[in-house]
MARDRENKOL-64790 format. One line per 10 residues: number of its first residue (from 1); for each residue x negated, y negated, z negated of C-alpha. Coordinates in steps of 0.5 Angstrom, whole numbers, plus 500, padded with zeros to 3 digits. Layout:
# MARDRENKOL-64790
NUM> X,Y,Z ~ ...
END
This chain:
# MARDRENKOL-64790
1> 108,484,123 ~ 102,482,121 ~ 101,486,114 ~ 094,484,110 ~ 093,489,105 ~ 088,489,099 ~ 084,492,094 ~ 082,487,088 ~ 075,487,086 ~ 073,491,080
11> 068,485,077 ~ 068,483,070 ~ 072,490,069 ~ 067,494,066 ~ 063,488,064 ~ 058,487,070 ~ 059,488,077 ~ 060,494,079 ~ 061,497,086 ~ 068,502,087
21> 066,509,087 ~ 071,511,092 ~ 076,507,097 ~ 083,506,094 ~ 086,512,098 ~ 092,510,096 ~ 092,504,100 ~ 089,507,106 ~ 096,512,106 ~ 100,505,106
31> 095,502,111 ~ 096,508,116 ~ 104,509,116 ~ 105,501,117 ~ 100,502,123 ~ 104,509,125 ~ 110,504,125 ~ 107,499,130 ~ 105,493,125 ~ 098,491,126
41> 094,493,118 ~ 089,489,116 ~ 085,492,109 ~ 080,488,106 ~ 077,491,099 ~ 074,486,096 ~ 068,488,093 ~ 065,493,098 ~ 067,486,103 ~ 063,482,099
51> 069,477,099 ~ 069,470,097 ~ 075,465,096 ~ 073,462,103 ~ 071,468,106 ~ 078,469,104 ~ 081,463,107 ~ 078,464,114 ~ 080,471,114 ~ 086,470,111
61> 088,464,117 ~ 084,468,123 ~ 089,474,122 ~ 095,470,120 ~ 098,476,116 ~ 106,475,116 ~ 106,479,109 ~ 101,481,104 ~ 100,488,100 ~ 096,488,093
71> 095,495,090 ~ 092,495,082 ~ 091,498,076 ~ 092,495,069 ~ 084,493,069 ~ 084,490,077 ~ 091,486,075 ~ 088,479,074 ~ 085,480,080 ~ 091,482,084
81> 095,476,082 ~ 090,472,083 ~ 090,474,091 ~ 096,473,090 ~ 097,466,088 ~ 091,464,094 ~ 095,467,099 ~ 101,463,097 ~ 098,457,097 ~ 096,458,104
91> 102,460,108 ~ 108,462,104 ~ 109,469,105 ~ 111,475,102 ~ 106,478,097 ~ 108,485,094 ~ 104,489,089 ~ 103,497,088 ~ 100,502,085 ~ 100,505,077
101> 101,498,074 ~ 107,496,078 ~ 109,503,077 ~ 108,503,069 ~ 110,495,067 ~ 115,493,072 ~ 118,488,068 ~ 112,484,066 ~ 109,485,074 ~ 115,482,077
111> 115,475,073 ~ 108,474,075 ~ 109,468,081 ~ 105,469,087 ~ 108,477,086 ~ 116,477,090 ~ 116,484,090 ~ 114,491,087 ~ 113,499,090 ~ 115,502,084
121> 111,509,085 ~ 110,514,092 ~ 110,508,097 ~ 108,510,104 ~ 116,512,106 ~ 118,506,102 ~ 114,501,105 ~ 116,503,112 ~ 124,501,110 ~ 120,495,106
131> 115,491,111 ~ 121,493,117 ~ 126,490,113 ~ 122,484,112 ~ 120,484,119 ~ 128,482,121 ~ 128,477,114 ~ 130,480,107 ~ 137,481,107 ~ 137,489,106
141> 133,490,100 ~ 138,491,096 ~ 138,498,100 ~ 131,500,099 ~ 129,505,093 ~ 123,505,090 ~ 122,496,090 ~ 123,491,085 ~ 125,484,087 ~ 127,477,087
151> 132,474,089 ~ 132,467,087 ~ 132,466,080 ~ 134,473,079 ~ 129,480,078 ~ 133,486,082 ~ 131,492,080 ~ 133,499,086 ~ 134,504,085 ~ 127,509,084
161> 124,513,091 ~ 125,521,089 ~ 119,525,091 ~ 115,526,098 ~ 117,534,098 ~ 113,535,104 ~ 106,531,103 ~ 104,536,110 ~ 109,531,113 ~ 104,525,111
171> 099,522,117 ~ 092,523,114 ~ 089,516,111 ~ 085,513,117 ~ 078,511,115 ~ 077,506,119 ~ 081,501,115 ~ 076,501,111 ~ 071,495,114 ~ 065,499,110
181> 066,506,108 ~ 059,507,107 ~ 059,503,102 ~ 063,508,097 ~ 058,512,093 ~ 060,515,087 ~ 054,517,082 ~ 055,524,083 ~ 053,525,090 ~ 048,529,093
191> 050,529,100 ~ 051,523,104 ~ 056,520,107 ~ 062,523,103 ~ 070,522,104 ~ 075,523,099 ~ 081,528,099 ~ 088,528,096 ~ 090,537,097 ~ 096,535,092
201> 101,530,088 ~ 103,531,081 ~ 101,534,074 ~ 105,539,069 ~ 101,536,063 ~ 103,531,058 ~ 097,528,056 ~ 098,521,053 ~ 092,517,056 ~ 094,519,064
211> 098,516,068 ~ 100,521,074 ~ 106,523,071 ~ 109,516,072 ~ 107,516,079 ~ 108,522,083 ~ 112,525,077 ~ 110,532,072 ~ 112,536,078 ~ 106,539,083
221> 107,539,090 ~ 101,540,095 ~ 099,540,102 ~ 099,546,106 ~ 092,550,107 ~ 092,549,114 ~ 094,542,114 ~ 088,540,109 ~ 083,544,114 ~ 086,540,119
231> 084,534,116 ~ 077,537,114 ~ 075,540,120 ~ 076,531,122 ~ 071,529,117 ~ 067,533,120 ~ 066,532,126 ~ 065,524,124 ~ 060,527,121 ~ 062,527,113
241> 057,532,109 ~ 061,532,103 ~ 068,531,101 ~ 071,530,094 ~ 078,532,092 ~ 081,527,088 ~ 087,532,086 ~ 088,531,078 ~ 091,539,078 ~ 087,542,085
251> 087,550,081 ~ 094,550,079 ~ 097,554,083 ~ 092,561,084 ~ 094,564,090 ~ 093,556,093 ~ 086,555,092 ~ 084,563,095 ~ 088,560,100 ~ 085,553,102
261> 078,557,100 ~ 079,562,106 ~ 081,556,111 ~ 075,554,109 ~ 070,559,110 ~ 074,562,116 ~ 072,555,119 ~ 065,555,117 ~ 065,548,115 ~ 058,545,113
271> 061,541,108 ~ 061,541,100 ~ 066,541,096 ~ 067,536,089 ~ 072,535,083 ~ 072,528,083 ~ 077,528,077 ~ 073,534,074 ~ 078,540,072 ~ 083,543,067
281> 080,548,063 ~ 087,552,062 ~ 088,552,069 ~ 081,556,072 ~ 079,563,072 ~ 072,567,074 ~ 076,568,081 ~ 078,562,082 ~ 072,559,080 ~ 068,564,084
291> 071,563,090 ~ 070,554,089 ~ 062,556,089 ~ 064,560,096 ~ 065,553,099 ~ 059,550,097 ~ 062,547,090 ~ 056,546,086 ~ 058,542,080 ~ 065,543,075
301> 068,538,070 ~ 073,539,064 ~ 077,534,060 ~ 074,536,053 ~ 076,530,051 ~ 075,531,043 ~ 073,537,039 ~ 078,536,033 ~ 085,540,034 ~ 089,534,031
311> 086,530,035 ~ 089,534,041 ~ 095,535,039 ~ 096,528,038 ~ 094,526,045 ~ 099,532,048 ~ 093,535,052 ~ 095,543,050 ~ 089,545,051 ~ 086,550,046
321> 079,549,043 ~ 077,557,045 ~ 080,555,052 ~ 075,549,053 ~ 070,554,050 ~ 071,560,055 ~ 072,554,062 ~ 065,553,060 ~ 063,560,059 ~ 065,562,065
331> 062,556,069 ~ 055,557,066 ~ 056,565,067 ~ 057,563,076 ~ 052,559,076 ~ 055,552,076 ~ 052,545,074 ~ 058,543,067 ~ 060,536,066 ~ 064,535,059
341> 068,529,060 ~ 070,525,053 ~ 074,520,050 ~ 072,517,043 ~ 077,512,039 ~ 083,515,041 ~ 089,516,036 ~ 086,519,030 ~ 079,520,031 ~ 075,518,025
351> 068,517,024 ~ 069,525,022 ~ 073,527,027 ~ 068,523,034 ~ 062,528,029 ~ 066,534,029 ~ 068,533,037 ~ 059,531,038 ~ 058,537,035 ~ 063,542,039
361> 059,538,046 ~ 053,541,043 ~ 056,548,043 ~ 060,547,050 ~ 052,545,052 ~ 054,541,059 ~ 049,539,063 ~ 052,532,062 ~ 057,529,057 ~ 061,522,060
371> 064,519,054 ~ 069,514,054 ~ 070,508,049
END
């Protein structure tokens, strides 16, 4: 099959255009196990494309997809259903939505009129049975896990996909789906050009405002350290000089994290290393943050979040203050540039509680403060 994948446009999101920090990793997985599969992969990023609606219409119709496959998150919706609704009008053809918000709110996605199917959660082994199946027409979806559909007037929803166990059993993401990889810069880079990695899949907490639990589940699965150096000792030899992991626990598993640093150094890679979700405080010590700087990691961010203990507990962060207050010690202590990341306005912050959690960041002393309002 022709399979045209897409990433909508963040403009009007965060209130100006704003070009995306990082590709969308996820869709670059789907991307590469449909091209592993035999069908031909066609990904169009919006905004790092440029892409008008005539632009659109002549790719659309040079490339003749047989099936179309939107990710997005809540935000990028609107737009996603709005790709959709332009591909229909073109060539009616299956238009199938992933990501968190299909994952979080099936229901309202699958209603949606350009949308006929949606991948509910992990979705590289269950896109394989999906655009395989469809290949052949659509008569064996009922027998697909991880998928939402309609058939006729009626929603069916499958049964969910359990986990990947083995993520080393993945392809790495083939970056060169992306038409302009050098177009992704995110703010806190100082070496160029970087790529992003995924070491691990799943977070044991409970935070209220994060969605990773309802996508890869509360339960940590990772990569093998020899796997990840295979895929960075790749990077490399393209030429990439710095290297973000997107994981939202990388430090969970200690002995794991001495692991991949000792790969890392074995390797002598002249490649830095950065935290893009930043770290959880509870989850660091001076061994494993002493071993981070042996690999050329120069900055690490925590989710402070708020300096109200109430206000933690609302949002199940289970992170103590004192906790929050011994990451940035240590941190100061090795030499580490801090970032403190903050959310203003969640449940039961006053205007006492935002001074109370201002004044705890003047304590922590960060290099940098990010707030989320």
């Amino acid at each position: 099959m022709n399979i045209l994948l897409i990433n909508p446009s963040q403009d009007r999101v965060y209130g100006k255009k704003m070009m995306p920090a990082y590709p969308a990793l996820g869709l670059v997985y789907v991307g590469t196990v449909l091209k592993k599969e035999g069908h031909n992969v066609r990904l169009l990023d919006v905004d790092t494309e440029d892409i008008k609606e005539a632009e659109y219409r002549d790719i659309f119709k040079s490339f003749n997809p047989d099936a179309v496959g939107i990710t997005s998150v809540t935000p990028t919706f609107k737009n996603a259903v709005k790709w959709g609704t332009l591909s229909k009008k073109i060539k009616n053809i299956p238009v199938v939505l992933g990501g968190i918000h299909a994952t979080i709110a099936p229901e309202e996605v699958i209603k949606e009129g350009p949308i006929d199917i949606i991948v509910i959660g992990e979705g590289e082994l269950t896109v394989v049975e999906l655009f395989n199946c469809l290949s052949q027409g659509s008569a064996g979806l009922e027998a697909i896990k991880g998928i939402w559909f309609k058939r006729g007037n009626k929603i069916v929803s499958n049964e969910r996909r359990p986990m990947i166990e083995d993520l080393d059993s993945l392809p790495f993401p083939d970056r060169t789906l992306l038409k302009k990889p050098y177009k992704f810069i995110p703010p806190d880079a100082t070496k160029l050009p970087i790529a992003s990695i995924i070491t691990s899949r799943g977070c044991p907490g409970s935070c209220t405002f994060c969605c990773t639990k309802h996508i890869f589940s509360k339960r940590f699965r990772a990569r093998s350290a020899h796997n990840i150096s295979l895929e960075v000792k790749a990077l490399v030899a393209e030429g990439i000089k710095e290297i973000h992991i997107s994981d939202d626990t990388f430090t969970l598993v200690k002995p794991r994290v001495l692991d991949f640093v000792q790969a890392m150094k074995k390797e002598k890679f002249n490649v830095d290393f950065r935290f893009m979700n930043g770290l959880r405080a509870d989850f660091v010590d001076k061994d494993i943050l002493r071993a981070c700087k042996e690999i050329g990691v120069k900055t690490v961010g925590y989710g402070v979040e708020s300096g109200n203990k109430n206000v933690l507990k609302n949002i199940k962060k289970n992170i103590s203050l004192d906790v929050t207050r011994n990451a940035f010690k240590i941190s100061k202590e090795l030499g580490f540039e801090t970032w403190a990341f903050l959310i203003f306005g969640l449940p039961g912050d006053t205007k006492e509680t935002i001074k109370e959690t201002i004044r705890f960041v003047k304590e922590l002393d960060p290099d940098s403060a990010n707030k989320i309002l």
